[in-house]
N, CA and C atoms as an extended XYZ file, in Angstrom:
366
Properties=species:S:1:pos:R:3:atomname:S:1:resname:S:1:resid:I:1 pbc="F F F"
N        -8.157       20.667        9.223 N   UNK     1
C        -7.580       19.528        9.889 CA  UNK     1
C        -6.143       19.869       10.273 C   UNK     1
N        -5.776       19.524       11.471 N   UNK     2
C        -4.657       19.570       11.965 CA  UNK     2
C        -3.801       18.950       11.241 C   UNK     2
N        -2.156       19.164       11.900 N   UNK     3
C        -1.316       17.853       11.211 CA  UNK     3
C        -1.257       16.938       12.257 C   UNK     3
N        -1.863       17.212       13.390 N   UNK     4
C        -1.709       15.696       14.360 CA  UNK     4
C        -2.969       15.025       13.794 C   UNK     4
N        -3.936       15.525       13.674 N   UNK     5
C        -5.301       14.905       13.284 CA  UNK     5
C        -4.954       14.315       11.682 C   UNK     5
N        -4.073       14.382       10.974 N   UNK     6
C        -3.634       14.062        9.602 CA  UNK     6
C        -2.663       13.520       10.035 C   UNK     6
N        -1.583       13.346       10.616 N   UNK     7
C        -0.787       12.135       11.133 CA  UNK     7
C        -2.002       10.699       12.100 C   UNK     7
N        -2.832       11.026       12.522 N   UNK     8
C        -3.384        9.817       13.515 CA  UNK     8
C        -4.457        9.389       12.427 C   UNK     8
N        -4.793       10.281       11.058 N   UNK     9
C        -5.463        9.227       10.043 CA  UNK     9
C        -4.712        8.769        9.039 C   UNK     9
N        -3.324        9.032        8.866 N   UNK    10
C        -2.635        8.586        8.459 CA  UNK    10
C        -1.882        6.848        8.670 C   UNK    10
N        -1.841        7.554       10.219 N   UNK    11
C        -1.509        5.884       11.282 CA  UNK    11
C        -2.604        5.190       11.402 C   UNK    11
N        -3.353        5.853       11.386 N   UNK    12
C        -4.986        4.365       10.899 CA  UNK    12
C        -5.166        4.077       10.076 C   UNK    12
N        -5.136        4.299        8.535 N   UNK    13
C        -4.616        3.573        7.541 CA  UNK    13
C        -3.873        2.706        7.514 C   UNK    13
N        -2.577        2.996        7.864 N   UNK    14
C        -1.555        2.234        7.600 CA  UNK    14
C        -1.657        1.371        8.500 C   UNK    14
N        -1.896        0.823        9.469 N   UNK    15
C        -2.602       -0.015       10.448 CA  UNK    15
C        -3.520       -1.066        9.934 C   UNK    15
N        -4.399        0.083        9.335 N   UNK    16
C        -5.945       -0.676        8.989 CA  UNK    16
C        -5.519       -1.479        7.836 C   UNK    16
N        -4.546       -1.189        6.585 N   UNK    17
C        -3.715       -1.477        5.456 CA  UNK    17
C        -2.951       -2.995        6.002 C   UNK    17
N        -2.261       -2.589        6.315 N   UNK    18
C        -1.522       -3.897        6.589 CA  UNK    18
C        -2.030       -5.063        7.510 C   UNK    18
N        -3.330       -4.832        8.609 N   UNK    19
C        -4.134       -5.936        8.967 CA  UNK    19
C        -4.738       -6.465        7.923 C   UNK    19
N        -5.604       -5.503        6.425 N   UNK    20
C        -6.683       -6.414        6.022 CA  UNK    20
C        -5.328       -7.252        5.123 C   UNK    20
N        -4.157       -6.514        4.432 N   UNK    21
C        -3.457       -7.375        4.017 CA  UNK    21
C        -2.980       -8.744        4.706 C   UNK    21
N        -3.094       -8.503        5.115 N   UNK    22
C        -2.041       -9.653        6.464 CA  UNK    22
C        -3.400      -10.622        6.423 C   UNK    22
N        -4.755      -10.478        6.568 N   UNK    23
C        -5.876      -11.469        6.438 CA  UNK    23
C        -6.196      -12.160        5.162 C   UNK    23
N        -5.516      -10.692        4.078 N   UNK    24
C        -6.458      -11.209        2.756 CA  UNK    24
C        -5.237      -12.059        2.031 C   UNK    24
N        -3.959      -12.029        2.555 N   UNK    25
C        -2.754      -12.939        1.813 CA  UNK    25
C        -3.122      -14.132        2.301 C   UNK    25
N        -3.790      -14.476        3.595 N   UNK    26
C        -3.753      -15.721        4.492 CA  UNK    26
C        -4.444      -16.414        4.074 C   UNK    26
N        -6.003      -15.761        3.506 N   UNK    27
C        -6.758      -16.151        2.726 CA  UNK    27
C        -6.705      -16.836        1.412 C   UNK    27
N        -5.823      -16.063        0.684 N   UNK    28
C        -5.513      -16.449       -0.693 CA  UNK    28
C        -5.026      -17.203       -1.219 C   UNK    28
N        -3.931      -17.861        0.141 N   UNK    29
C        -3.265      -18.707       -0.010 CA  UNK    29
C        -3.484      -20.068        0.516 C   UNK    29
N        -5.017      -20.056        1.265 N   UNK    30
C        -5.792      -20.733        1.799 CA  UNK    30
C        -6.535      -21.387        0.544 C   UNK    30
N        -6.661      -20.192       -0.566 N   UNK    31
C        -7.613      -20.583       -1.939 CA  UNK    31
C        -6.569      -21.232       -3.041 C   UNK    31
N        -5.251      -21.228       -3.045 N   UNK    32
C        -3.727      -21.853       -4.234 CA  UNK    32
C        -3.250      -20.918       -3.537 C   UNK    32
N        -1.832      -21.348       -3.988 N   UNK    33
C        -0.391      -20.234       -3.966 CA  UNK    33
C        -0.430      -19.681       -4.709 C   UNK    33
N        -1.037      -19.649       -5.924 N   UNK    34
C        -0.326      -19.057       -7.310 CA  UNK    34
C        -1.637      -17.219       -6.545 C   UNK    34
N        -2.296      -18.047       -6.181 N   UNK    35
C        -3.448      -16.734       -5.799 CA  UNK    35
C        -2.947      -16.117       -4.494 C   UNK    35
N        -1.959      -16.587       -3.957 N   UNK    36
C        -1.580      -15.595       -2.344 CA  UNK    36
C        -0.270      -15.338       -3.185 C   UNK    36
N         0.235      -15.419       -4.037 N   UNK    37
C         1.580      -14.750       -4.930 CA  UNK    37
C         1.101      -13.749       -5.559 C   UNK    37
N        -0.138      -13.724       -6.192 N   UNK    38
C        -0.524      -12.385       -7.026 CA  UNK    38
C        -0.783      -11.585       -6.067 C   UNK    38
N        -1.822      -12.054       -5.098 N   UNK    39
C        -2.297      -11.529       -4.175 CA  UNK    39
C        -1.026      -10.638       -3.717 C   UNK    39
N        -0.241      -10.819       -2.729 N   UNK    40
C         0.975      -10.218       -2.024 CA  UNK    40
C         1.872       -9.158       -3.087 C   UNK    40
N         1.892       -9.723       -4.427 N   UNK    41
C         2.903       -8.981       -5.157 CA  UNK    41
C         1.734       -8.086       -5.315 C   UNK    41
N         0.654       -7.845       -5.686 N   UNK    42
C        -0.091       -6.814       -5.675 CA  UNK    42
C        -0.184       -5.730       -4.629 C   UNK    42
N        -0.248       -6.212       -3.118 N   UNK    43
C        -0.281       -5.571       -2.480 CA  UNK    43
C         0.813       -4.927       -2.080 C   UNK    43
N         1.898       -5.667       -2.183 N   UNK    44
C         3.473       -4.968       -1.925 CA  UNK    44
C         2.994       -3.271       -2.768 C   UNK    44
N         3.024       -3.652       -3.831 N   UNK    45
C         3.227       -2.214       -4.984 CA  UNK    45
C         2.530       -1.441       -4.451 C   UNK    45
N         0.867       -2.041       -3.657 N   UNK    46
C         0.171       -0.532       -2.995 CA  UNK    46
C         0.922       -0.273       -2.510 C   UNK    46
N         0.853       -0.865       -0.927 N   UNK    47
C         1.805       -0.456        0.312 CA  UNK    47
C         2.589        0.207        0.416 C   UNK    47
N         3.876       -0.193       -0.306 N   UNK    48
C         4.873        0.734       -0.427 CA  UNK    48
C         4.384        1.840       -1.398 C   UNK    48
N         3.699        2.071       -2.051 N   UNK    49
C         3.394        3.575       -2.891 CA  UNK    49
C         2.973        4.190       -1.779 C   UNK    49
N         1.894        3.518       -1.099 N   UNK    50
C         0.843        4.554       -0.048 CA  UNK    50
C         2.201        5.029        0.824 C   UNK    50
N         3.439        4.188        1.380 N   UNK    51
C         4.536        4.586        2.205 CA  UNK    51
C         5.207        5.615        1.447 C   UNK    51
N         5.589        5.431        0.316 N   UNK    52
C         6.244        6.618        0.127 CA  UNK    52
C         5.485        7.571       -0.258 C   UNK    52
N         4.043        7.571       -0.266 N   UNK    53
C         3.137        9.021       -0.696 CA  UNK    53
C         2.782        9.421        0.642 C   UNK    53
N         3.175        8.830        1.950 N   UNK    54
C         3.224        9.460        3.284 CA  UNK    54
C         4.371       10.070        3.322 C   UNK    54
N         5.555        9.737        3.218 N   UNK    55
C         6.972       10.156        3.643 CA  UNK    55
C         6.737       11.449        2.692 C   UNK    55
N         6.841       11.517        1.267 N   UNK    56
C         6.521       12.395        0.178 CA  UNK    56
C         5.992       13.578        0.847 C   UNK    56
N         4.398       13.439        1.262 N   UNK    57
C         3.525       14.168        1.711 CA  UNK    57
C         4.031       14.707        3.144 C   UNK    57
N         4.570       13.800        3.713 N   UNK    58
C         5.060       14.720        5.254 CA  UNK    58
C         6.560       15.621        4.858 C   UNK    58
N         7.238       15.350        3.805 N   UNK    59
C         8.304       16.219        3.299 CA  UNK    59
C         7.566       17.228        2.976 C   UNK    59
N         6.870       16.947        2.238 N   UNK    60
C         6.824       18.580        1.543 CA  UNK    60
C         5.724       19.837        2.130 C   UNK    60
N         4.606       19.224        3.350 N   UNK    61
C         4.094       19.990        3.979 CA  UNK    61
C         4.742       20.383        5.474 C   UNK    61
N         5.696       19.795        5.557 N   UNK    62
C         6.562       20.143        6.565 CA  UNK    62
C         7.811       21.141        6.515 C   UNK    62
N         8.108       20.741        4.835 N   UNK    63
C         9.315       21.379        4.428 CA  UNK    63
C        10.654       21.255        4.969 C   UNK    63
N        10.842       19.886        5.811 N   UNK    64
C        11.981       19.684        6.084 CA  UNK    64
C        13.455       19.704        5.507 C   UNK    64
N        14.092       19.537        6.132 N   UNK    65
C        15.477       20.078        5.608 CA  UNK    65
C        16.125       18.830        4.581 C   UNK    65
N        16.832       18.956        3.504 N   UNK    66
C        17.399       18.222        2.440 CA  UNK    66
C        18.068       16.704        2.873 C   UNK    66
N        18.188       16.644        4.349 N   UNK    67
C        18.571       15.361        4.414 CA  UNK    67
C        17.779       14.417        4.857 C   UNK    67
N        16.108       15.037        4.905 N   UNK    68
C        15.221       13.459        4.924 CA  UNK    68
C        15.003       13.129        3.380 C   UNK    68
N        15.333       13.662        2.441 N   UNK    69
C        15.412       13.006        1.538 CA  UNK    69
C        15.929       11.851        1.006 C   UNK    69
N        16.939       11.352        1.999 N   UNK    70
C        17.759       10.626        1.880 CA  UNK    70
C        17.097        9.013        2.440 C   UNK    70
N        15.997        9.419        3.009 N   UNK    71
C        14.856        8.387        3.938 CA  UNK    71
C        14.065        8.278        2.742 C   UNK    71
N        13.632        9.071        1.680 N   UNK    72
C        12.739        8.554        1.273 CA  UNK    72
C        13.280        7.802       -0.368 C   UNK    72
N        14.259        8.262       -0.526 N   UNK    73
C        14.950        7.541       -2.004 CA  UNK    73
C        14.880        6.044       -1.289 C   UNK    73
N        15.250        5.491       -0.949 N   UNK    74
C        15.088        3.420       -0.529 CA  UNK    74
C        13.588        3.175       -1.076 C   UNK    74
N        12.913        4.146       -0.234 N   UNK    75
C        11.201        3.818       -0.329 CA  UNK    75
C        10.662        3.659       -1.719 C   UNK    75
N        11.286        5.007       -2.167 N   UNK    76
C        10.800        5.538       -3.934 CA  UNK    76
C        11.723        4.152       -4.855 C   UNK    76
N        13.139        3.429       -4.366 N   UNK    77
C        13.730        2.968       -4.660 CA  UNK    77
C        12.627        1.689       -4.975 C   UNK    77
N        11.930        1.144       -3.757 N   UNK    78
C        11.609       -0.026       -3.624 CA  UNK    78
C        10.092       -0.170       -4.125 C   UNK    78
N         9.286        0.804       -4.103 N   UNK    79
C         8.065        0.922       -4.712 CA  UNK    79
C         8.231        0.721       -6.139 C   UNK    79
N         9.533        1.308       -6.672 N   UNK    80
C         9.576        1.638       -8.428 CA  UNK    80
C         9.753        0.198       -8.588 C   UNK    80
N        10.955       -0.640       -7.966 N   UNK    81
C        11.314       -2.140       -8.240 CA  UNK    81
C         9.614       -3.102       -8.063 C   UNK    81
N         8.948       -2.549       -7.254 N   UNK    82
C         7.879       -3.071       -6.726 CA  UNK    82
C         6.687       -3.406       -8.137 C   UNK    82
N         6.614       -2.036       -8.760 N   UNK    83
C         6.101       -1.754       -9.858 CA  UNK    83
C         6.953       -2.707      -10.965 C   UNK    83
N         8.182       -2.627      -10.967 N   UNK    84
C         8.881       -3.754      -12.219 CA  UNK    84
C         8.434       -4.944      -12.071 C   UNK    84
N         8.119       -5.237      -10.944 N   UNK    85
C         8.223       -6.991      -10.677 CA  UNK    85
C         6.607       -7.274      -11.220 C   UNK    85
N         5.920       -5.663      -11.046 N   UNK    86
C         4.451       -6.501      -11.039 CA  UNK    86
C         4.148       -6.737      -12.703 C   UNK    86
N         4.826       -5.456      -12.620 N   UNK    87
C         4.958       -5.215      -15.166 CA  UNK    87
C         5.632       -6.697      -15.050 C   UNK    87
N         6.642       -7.177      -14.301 N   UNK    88
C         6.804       -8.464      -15.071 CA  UNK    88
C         6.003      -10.000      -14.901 C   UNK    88
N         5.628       -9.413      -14.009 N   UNK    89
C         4.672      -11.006      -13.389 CA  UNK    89
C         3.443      -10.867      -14.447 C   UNK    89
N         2.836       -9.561      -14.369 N   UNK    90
C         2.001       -9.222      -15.258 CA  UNK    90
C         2.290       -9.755      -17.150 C   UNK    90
N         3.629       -9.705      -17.475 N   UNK    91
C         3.647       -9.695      -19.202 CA  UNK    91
C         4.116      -11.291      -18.552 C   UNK    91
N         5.035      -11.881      -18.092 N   UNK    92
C         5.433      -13.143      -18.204 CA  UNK    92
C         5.009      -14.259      -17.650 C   UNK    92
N         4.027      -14.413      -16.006 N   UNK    93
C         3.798      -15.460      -15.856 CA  UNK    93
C         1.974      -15.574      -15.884 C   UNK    93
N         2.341      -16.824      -16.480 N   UNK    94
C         0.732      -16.977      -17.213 CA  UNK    94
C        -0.177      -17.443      -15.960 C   UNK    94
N         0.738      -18.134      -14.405 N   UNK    95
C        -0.152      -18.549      -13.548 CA  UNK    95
C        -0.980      -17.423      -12.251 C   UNK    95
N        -0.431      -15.820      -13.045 N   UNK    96
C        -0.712      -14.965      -12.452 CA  UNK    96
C        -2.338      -15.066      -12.058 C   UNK    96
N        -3.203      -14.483      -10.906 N   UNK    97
C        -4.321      -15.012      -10.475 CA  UNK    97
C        -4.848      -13.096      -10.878 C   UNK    97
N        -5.815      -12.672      -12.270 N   UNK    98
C        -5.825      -11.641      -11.878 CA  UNK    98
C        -6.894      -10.867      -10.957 C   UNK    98
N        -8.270      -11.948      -10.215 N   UNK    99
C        -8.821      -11.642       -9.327 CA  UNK    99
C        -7.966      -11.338       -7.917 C   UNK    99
N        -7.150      -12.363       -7.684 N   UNK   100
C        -6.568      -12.263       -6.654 CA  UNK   100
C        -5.455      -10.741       -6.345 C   UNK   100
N        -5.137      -10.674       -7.678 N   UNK   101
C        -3.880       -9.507       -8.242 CA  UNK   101
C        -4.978       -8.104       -7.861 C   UNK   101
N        -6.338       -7.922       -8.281 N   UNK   102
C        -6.993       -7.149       -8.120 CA  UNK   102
C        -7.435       -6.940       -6.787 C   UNK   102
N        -7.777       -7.537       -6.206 N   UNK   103
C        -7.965       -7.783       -4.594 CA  UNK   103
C        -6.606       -6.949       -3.576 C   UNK   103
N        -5.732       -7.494       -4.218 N   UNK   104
C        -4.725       -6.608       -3.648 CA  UNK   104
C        -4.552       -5.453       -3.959 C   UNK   104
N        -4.155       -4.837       -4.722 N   UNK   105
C        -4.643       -3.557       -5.430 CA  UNK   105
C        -5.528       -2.965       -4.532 C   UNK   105
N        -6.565       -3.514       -4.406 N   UNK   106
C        -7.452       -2.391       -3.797 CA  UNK   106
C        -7.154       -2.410       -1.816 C   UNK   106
N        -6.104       -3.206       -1.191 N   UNK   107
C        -6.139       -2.944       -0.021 CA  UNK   107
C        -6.441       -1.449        1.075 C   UNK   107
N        -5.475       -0.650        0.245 N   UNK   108
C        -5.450        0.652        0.792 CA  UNK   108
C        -6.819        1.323        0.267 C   UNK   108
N        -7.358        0.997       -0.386 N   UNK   109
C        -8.547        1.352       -0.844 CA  UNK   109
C        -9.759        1.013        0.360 C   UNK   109
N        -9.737       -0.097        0.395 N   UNK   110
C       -10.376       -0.849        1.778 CA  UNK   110
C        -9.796        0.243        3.271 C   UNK   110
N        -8.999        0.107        3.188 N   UNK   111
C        -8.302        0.792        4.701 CA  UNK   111
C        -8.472        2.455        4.758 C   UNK   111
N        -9.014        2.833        3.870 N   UNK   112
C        -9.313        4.408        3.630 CA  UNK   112
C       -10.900        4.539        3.763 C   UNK   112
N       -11.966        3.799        3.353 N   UNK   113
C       -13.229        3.429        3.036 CA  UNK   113
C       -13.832        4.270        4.647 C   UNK   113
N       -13.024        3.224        5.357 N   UNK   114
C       -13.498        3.781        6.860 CA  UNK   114
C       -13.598        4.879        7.346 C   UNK   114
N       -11.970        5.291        7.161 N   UNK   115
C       -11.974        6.898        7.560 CA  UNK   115
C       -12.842        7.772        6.768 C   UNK   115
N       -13.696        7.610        6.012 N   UNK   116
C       -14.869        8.368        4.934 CA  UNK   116
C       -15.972        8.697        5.834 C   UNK   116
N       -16.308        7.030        6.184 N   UNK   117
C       -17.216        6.595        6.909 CA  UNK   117
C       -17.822        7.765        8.427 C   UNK   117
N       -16.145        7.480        9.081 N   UNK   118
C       -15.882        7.936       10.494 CA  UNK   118
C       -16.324        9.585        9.668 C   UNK   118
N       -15.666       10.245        8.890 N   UNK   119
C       -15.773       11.842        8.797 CA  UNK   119
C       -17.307       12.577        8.241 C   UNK   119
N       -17.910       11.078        7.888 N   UNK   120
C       -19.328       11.921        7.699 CA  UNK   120
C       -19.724       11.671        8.813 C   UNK   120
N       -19.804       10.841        9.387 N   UNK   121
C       -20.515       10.590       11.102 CA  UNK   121
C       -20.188       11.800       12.056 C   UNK   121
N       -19.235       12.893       11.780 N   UNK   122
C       -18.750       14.057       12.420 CA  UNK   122
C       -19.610       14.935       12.371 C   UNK   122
């Protein structure tokens, strides 16, 4: 596989990622708030991991020079905070929804499923 052909399944993920999110928060919150709050804080923590395991992954097979590093510390910054908030929603609030919390979790999971799909059909 190329790296354009690994950049354009990269950008279909992240595409495909943030539509089903963008449906399944709308949803959730269609079902309580307390369930489009787990919902979203769940999915934040994917999202941004899957973002900075792109930026990550295009650093280091590219081998660019020491100052895109500087692009990806915010990301790594905001995924790690991303992860605190969920350890804390997780130990402290009891109205946490954990179907809904799980649902999110698996977004990028959902948005990858396809491209499986598409590469055995090849």
């Amino acid at each position: 596989m190329s790296s354009s052909d690994i950049d354009a399944v990269i950008r279909r993920v992240r595409t495909r990622s943030l539509a089903i999110a963008g449906a399944a928060i709308l949803v959730a919150f269609l079902v309580g708030w307390r369930a489009g709050v787990s919902l979203t804080i769940s999915e934040a923590v994917v999202i941004f991991s899957f973002l900075a395991f792109e930026k990550l992954t295009e650093r280091l097979v590219l081998r660019q020079s020491r100052s895109n590093l500087r692009r990806l510390v915010p990301l790594l910054l905001v995924t790690a905070g991303s992860l605190v908030l969920l350890t804390v929603v997780l130990l402290r609030w009891r109205g946490f929804n954990p179907v809904a919390g799980a649902a999110g979790l698996s977004v990028v999971v959902a948005a990858v499923v396809p491209e499986l799909w598409m590469r055995k059909g090849k």
